[in-house]
N, CA, C and O atoms as a Maestro MAE file, in Angstrom:
{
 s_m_m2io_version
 :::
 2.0.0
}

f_m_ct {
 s_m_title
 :::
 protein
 m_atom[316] {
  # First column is atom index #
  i_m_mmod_type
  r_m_x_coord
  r_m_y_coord
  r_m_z_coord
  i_m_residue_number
  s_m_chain_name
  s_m_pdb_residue_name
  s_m_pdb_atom_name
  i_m_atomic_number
  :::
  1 25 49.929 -174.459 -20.672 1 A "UNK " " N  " 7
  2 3 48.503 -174.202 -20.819 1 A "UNK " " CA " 6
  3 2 47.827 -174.504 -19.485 1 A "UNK " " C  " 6
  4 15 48.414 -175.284 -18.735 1 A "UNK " " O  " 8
  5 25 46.786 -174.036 -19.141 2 A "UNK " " N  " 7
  6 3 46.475 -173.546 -17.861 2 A "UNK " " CA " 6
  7 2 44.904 -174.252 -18.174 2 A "UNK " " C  " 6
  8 15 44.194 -173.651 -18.981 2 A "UNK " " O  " 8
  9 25 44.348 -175.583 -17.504 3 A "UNK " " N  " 7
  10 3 42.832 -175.271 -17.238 3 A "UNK " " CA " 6
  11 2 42.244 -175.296 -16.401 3 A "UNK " " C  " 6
  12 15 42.663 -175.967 -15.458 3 A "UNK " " O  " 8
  13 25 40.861 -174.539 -16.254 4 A "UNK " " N  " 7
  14 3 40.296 -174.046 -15.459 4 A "UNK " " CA " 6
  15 2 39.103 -174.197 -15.431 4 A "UNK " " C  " 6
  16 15 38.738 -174.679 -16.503 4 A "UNK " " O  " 8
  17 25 37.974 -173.969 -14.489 5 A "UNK " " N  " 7
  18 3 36.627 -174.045 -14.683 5 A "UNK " " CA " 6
  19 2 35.708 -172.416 -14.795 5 A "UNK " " C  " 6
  20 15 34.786 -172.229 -14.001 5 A "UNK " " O  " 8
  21 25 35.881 -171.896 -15.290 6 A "UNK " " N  " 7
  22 3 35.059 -170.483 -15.589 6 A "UNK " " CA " 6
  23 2 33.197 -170.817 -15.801 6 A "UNK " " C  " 6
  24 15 32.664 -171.582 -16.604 6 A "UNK " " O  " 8
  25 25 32.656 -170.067 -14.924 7 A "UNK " " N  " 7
  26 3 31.493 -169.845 -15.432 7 A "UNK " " CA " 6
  27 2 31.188 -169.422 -16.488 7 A "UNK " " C  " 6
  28 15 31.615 -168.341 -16.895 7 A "UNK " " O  " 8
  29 25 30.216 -170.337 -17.304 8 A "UNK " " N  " 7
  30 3 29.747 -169.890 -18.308 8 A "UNK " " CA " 6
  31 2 29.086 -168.726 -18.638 8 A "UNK " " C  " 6
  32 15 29.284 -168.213 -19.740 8 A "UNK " " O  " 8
  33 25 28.091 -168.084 -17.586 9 A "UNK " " N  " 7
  34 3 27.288 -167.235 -17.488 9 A "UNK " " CA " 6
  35 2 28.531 -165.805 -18.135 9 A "UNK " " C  " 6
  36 15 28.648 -165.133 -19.159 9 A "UNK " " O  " 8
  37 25 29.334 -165.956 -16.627 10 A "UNK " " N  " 7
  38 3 30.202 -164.614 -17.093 10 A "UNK " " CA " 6
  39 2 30.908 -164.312 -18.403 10 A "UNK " " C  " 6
  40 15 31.038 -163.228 -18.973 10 A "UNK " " O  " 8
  41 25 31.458 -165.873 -18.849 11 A "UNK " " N  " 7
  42 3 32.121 -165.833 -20.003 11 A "UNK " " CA " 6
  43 2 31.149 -165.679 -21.484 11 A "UNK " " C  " 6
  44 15 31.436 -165.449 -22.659 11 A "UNK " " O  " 8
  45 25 29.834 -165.941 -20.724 12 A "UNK " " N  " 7
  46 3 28.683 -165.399 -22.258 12 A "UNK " " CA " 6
  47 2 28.472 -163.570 -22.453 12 A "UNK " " C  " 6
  48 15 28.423 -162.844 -23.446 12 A "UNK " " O  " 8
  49 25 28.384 -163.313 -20.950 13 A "UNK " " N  " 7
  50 3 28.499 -161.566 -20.744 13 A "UNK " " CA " 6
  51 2 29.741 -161.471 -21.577 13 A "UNK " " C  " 6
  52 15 29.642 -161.209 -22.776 13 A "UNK " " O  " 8
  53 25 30.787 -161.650 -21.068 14 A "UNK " " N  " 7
  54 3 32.214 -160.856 -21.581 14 A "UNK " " CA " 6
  55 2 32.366 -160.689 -23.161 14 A "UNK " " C  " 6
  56 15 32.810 -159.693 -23.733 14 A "UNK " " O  " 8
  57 25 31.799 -162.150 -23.890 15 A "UNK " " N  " 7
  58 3 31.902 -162.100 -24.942 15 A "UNK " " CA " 6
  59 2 30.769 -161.233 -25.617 15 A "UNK " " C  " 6
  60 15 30.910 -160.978 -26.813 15 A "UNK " " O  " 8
  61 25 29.701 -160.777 -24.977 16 A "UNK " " N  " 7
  62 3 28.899 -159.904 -25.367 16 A "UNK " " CA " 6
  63 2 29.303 -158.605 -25.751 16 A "UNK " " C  " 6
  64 15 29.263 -158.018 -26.833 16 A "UNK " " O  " 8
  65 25 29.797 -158.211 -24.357 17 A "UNK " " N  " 7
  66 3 29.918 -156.768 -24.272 17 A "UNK " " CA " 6
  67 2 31.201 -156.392 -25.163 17 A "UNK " " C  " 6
  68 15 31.278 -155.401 -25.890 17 A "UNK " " O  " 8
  69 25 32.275 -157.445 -24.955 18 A "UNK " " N  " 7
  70 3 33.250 -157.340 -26.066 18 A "UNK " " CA " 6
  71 2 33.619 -157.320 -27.255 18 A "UNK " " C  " 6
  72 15 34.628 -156.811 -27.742 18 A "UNK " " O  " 8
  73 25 32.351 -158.179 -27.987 19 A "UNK " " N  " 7
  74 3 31.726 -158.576 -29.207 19 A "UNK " " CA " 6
  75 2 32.978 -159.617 -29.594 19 A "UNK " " C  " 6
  76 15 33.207 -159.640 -30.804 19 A "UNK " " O  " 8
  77 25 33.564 -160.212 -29.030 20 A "UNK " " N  " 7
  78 3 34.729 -160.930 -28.990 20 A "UNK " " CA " 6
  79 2 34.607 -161.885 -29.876 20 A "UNK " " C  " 6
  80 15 33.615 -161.442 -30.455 20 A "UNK " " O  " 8
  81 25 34.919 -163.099 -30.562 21 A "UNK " " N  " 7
  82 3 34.216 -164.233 -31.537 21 A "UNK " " CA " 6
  83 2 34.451 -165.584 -30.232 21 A "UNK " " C  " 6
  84 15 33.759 -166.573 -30.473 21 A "UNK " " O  " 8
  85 25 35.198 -165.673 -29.132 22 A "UNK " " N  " 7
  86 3 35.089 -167.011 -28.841 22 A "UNK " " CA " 6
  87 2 35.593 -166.713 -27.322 22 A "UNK " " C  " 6
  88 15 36.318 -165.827 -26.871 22 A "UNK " " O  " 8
  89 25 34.917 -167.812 -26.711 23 A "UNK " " N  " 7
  90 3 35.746 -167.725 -25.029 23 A "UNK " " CA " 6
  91 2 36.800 -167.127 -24.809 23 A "UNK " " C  " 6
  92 15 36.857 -166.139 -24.077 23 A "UNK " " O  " 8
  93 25 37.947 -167.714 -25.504 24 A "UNK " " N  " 7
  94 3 39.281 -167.896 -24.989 24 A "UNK " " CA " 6
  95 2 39.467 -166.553 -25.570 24 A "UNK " " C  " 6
  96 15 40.627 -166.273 -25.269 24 A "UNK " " O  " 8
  97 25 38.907 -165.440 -26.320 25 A "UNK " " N  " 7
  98 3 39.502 -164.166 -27.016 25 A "UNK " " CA " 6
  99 2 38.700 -163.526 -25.510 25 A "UNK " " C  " 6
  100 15 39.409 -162.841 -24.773 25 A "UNK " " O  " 8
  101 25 37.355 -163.756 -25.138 26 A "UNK " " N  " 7
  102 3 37.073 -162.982 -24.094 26 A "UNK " " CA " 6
  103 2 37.968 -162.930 -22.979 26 A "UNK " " C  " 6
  104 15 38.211 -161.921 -22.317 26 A "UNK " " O  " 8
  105 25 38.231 -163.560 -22.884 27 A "UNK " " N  " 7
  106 3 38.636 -164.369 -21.303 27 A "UNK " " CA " 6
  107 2 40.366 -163.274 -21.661 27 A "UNK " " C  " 6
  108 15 40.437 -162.148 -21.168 27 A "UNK " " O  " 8
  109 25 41.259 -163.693 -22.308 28 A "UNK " " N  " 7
  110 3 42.160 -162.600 -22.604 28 A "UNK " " CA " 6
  111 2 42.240 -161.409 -22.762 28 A "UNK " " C  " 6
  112 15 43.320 -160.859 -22.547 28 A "UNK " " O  " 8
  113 25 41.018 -160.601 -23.223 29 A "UNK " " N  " 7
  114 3 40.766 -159.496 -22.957 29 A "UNK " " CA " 6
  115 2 40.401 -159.343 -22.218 29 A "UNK " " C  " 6
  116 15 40.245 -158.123 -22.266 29 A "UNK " " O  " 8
  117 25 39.700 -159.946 -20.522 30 A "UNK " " N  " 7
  118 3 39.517 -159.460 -19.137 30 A "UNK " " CA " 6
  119 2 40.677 -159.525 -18.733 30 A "UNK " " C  " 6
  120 15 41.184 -158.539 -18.197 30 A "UNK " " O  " 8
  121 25 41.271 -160.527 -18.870 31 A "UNK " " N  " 7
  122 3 43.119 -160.601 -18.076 31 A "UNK " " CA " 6
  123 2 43.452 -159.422 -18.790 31 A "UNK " " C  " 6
  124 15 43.184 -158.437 -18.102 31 A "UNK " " O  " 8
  125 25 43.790 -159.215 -19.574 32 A "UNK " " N  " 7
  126 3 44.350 -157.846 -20.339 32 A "UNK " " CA " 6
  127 2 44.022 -156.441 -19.530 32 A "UNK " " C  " 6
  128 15 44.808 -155.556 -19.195 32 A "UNK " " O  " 8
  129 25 42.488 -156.545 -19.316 33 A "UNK " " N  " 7
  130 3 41.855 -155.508 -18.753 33 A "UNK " " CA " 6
  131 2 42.125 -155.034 -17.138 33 A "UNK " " C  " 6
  132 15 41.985 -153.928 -16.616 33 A "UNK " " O  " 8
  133 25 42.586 -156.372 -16.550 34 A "UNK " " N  " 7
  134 3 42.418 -156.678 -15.491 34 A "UNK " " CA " 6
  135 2 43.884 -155.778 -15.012 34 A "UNK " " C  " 6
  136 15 43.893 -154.730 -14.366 34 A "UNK " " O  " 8
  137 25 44.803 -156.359 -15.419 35 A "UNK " " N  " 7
  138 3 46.061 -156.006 -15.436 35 A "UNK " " CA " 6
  139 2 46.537 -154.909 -15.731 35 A "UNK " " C  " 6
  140 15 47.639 -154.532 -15.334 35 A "UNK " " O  " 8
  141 25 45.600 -154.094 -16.635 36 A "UNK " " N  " 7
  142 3 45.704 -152.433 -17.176 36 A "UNK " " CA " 6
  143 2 45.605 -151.828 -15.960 36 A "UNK " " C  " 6
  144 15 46.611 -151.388 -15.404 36 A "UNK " " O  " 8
  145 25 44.005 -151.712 -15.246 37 A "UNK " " N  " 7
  146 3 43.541 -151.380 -14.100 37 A "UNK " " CA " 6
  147 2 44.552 -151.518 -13.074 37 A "UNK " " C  " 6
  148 15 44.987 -150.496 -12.543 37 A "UNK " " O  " 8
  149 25 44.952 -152.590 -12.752 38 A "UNK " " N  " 7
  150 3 45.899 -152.612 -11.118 38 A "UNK " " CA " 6
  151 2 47.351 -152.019 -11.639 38 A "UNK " " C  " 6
  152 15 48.109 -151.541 -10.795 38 A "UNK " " O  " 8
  153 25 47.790 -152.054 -13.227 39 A "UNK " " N  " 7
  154 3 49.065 -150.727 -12.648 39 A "UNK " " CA " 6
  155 2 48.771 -149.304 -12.805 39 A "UNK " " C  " 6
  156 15 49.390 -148.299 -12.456 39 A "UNK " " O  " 8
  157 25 47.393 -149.525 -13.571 40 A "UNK " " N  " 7
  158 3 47.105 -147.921 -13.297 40 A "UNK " " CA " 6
  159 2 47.036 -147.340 -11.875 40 A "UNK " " C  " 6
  160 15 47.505 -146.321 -11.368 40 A "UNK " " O  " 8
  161 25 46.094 -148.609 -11.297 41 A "UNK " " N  " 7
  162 3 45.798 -148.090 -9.878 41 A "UNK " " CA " 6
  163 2 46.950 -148.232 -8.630 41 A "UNK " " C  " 6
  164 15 46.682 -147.953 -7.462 41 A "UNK " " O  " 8
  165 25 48.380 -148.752 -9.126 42 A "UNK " " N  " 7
  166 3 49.247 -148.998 -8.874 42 A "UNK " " CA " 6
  167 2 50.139 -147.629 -8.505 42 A "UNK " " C  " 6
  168 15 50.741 -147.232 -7.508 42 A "UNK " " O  " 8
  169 25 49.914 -147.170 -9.736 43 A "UNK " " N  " 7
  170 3 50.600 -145.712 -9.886 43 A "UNK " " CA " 6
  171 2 49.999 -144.220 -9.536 43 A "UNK " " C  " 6
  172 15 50.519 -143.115 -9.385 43 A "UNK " " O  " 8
  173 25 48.259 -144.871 -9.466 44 A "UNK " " N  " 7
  174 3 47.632 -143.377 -8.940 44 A "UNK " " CA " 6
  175 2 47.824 -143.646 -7.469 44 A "UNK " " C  " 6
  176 15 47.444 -142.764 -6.700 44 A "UNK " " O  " 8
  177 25 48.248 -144.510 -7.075 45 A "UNK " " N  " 7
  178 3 48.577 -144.739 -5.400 45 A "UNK " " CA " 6
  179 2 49.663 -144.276 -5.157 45 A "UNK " " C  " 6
  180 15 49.832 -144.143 -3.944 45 A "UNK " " O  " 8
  181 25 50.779 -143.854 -5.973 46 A "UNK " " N  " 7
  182 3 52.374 -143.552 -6.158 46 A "UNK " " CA " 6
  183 2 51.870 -142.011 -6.290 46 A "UNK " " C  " 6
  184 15 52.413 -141.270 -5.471 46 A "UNK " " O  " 8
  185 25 51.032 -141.448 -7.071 47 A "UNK " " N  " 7
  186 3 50.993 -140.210 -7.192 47 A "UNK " " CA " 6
  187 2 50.077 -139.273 -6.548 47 A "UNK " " C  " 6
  188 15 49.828 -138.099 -6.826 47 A "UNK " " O  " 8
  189 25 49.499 -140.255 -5.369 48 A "UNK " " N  " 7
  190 3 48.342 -139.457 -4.128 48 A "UNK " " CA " 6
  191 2 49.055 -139.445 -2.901 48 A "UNK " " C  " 6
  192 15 48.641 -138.769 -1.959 48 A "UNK " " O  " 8
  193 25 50.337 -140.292 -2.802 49 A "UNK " " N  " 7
  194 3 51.034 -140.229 -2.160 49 A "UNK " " CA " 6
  195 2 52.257 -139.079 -1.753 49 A "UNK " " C  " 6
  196 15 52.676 -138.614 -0.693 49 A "UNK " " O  " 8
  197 25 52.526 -138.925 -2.960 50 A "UNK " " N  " 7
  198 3 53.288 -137.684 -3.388 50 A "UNK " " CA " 6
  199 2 52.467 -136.142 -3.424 50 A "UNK " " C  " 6
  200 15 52.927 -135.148 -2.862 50 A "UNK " " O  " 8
  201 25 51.610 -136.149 -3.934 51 A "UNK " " N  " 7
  202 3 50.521 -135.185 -3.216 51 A "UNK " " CA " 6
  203 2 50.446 -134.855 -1.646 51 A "UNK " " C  " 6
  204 15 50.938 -133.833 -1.168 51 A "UNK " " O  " 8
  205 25 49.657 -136.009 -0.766 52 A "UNK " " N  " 7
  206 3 49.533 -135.737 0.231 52 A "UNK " " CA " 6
  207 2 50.597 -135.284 1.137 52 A "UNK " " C  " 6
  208 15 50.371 -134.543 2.093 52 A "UNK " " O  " 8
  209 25 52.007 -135.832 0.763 53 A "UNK " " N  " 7
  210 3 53.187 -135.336 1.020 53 A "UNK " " CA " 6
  211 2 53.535 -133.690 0.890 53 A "UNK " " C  " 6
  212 15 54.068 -132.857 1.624 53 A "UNK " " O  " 8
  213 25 53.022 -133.689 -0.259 54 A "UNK " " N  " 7
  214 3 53.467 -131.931 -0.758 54 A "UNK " " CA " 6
  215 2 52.185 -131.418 -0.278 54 A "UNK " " C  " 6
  216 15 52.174 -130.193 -0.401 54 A "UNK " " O  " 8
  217 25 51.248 -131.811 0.154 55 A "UNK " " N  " 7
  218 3 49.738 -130.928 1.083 55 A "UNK " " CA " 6
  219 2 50.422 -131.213 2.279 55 A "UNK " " C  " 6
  220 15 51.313 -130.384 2.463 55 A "UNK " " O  " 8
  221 25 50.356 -132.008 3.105 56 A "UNK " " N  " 7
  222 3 50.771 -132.043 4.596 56 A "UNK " " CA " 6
  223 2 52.221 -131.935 5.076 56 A "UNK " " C  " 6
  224 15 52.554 -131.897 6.261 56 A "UNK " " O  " 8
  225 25 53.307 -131.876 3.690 57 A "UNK " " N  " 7
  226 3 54.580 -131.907 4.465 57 A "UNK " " CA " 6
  227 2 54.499 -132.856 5.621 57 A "UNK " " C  " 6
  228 15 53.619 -133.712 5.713 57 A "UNK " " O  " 8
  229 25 55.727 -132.616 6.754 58 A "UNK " " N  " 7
  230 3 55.650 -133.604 8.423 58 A "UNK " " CA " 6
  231 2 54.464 -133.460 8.761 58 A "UNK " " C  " 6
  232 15 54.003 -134.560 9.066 58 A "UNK " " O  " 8
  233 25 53.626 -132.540 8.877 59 A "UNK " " N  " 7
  234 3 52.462 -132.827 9.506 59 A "UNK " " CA " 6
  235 2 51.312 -133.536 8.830 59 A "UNK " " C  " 6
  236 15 50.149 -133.140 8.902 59 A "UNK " " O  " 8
  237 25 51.722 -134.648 8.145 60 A "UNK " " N  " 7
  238 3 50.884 -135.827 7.538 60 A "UNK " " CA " 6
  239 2 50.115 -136.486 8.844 60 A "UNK " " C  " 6
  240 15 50.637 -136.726 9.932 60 A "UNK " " O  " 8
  241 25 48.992 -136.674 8.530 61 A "UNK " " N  " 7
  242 3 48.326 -137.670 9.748 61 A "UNK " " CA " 6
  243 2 48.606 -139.173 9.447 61 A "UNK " " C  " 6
  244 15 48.772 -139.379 8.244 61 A "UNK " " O  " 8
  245 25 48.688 -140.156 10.158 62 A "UNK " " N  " 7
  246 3 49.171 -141.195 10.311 62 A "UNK " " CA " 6
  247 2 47.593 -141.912 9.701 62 A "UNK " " C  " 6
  248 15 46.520 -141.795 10.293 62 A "UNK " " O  " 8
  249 25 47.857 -142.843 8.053 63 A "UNK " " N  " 7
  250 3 47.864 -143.318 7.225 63 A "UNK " " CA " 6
  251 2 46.563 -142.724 6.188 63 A "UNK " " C  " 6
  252 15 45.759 -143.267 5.431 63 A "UNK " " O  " 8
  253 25 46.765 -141.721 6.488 64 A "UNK " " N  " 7
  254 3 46.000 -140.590 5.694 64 A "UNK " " CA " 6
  255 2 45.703 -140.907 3.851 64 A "UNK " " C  " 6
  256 15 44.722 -140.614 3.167 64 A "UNK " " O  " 8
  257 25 46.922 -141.572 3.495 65 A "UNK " " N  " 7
  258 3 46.596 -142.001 2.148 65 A "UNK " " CA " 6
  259 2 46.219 -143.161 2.152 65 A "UNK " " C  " 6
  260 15 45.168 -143.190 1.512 65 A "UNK " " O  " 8
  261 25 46.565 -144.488 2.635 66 A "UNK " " N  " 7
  262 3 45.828 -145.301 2.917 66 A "UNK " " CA " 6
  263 2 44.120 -145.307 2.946 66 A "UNK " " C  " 6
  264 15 43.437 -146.177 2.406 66 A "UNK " " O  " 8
  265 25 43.488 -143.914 3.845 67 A "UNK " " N  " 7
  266 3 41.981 -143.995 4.185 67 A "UNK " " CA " 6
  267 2 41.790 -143.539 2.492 67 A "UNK " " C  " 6
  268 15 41.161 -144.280 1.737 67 A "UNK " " O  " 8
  269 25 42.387 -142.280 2.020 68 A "UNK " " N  " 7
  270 3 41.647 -141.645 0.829 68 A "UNK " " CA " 6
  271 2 41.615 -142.665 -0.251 68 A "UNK " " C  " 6
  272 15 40.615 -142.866 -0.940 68 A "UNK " " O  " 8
  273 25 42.601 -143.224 -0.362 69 A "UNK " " N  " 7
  274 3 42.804 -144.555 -1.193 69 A "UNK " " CA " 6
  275 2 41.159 -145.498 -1.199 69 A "UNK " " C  " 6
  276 15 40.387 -145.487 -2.158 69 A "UNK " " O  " 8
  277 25 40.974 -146.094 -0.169 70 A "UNK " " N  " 7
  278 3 40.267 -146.899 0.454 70 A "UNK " " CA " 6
  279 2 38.523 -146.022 0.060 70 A "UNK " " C  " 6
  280 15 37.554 -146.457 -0.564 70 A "UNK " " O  " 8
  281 25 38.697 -144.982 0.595 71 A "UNK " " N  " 7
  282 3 37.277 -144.122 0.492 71 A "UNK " " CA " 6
  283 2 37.100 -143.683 -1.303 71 A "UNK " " C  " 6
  284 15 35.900 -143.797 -1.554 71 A "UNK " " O  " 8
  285 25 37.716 -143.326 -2.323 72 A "UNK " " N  " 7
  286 3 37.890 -143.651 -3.463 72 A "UNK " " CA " 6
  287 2 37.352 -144.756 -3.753 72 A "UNK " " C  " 6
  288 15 36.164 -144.687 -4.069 72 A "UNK " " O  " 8
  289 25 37.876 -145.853 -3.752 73 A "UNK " " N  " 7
  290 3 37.721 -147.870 -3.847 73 A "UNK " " CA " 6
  291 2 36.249 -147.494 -3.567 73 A "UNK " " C  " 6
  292 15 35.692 -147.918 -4.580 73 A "UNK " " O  " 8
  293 25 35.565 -147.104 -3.009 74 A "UNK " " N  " 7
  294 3 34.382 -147.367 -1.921 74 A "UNK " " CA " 6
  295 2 33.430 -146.779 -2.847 74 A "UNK " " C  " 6
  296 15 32.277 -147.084 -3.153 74 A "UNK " " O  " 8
  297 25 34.394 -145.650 -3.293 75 A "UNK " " N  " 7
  298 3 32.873 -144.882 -4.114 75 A "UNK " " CA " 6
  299 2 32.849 -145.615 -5.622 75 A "UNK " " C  " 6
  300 15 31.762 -145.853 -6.148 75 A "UNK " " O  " 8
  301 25 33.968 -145.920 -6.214 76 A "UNK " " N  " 7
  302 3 34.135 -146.595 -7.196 76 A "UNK " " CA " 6
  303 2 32.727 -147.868 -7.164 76 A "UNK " " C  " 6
  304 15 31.704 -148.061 -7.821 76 A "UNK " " O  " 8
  305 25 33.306 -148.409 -6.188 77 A "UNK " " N  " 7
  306 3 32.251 -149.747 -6.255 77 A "UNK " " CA " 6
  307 2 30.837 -149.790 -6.407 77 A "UNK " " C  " 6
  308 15 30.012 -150.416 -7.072 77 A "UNK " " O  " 8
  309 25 30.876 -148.364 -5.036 78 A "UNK " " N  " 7
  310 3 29.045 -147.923 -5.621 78 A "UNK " " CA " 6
  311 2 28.818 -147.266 -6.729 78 A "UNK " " C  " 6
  312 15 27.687 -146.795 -6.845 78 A "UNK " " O  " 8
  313 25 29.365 -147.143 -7.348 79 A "UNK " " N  " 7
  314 3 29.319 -146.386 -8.540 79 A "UNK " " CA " 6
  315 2 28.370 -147.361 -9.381 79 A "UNK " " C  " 6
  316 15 28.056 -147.072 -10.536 79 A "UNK " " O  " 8
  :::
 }
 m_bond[315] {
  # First column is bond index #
  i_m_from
  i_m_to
  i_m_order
  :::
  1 1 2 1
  2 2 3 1
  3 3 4 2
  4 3 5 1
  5 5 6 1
  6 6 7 1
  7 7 8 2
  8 7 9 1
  9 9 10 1
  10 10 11 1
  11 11 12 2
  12 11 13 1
  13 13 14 1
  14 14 15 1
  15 15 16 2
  16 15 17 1
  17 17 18 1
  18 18 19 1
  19 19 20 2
  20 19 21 1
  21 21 22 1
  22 22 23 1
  23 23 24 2
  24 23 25 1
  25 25 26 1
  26 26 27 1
  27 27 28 2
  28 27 29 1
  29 29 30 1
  30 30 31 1
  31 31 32 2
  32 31 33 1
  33 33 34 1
  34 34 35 1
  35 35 36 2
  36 35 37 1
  37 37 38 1
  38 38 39 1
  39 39 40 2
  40 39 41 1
  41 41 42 1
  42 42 43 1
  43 43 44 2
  44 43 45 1
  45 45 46 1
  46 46 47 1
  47 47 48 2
  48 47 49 1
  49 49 50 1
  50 50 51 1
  51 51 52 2
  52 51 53 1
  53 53 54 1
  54 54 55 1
  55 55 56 2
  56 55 57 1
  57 57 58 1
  58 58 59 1
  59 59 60 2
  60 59 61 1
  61 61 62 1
  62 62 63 1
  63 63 64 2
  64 63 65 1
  65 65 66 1
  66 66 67 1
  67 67 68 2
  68 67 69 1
  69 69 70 1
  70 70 71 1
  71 71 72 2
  72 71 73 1
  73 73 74 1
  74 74 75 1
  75 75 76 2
  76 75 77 1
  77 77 78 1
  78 78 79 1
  79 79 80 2
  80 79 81 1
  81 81 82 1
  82 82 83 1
  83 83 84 2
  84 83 85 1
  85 85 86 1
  86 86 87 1
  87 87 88 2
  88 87 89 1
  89 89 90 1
  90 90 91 1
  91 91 92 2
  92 91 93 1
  93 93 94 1
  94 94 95 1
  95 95 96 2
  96 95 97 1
  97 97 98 1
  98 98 99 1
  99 99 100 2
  100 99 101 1
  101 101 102 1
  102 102 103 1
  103 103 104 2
  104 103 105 1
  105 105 106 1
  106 106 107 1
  107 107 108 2
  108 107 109 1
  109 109 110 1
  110 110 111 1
  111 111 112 2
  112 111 113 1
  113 113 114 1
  114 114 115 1
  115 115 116 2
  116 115 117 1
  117 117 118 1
  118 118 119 1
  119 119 120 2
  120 119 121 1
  121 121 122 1
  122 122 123 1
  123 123 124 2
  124 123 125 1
  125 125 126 1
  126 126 127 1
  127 127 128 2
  128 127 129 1
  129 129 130 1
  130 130 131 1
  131 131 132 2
  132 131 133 1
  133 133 134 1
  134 134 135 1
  135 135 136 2
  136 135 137 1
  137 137 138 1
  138 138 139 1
  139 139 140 2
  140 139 141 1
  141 141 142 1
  142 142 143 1
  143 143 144 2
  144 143 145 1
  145 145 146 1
  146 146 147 1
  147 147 148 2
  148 147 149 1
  149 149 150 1
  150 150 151 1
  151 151 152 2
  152 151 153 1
  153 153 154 1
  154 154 155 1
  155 155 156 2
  156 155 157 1
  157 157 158 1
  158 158 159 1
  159 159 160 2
  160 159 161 1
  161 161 162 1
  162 162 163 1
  163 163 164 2
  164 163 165 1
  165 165 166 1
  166 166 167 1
  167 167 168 2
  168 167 169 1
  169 169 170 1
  170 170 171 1
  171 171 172 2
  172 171 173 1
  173 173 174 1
  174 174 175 1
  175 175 176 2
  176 175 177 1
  177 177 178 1
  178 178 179 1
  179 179 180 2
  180 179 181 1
  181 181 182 1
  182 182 183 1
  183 183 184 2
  184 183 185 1
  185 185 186 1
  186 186 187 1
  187 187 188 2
  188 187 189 1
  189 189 190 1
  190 190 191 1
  191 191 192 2
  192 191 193 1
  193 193 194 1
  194 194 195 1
  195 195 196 2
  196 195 197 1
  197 197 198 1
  198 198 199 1
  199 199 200 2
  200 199 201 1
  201 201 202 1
  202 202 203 1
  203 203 204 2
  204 203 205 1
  205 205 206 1
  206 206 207 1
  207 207 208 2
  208 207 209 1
  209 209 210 1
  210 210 211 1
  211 211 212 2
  212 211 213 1
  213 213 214 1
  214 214 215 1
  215 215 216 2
  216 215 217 1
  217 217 218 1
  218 218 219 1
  219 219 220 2
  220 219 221 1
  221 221 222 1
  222 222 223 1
  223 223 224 2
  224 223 225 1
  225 225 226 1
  226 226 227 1
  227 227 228 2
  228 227 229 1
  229 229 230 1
  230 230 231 1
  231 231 232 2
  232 231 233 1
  233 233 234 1
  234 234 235 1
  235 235 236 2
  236 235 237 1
  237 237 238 1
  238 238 239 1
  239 239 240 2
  240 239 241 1
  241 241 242 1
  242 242 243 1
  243 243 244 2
  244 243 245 1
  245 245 246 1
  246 246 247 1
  247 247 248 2
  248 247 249 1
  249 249 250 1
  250 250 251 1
  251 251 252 2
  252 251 253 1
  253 253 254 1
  254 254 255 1
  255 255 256 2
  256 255 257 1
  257 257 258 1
  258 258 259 1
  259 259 260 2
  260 259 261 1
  261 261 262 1
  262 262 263 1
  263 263 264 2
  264 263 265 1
  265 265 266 1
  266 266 267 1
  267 267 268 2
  268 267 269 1
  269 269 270 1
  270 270 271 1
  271 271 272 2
  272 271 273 1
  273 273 274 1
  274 274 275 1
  275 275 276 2
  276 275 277 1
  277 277 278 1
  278 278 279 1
  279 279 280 2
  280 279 281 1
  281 281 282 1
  282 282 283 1
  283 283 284 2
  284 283 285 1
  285 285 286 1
  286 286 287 1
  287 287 288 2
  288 287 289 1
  289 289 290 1
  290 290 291 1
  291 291 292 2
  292 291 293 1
  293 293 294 1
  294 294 295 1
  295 295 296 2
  296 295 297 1
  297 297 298 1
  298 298 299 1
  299 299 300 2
  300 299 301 1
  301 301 302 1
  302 302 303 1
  303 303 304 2
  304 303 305 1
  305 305 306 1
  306 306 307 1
  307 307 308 2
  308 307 309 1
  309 309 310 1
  310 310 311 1
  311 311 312 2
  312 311 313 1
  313 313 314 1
  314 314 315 1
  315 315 316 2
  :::
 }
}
């Protein structure tokens, strides 16, 4: 068992929006959530890669998926 100090504030949001009944159910469903997201985004990085490969063949520019990756992230955030 693991403790920790979590803000309350966030952990009153989470359980809001989640309609969750108690901290510790919120707080597991962000880890849950959390962890969905990074192998999704794990694997759309595996499959923009493979794209840009089959668009540029050898004449790939040097870290070309890296930037689109990054410029994606960017718009996400302002989103």
């Amino acid at each position: 068992m693991l403790t920790i100090t979590i803000d309350d504030e966030l952990v009153s949001q989470a359980r809001k929006l989640g309609k969750h009944k108690n901290e510790a159910e919120a707080i597991i469903a962000a880890l849950q959530e959390y962890i969905a997201r990074r192998e999704k985004s794990s694997s759309l990085d595996l499959s923009l890669q493979d794209w840009v490969s089959e668009l540029y063949g050898a004449k790939k520019p040097k870290n070309v998926v890296e930037t689109l990756i990054a410029e994606r992230r960017q718009e996400a955030y302002e989103a």
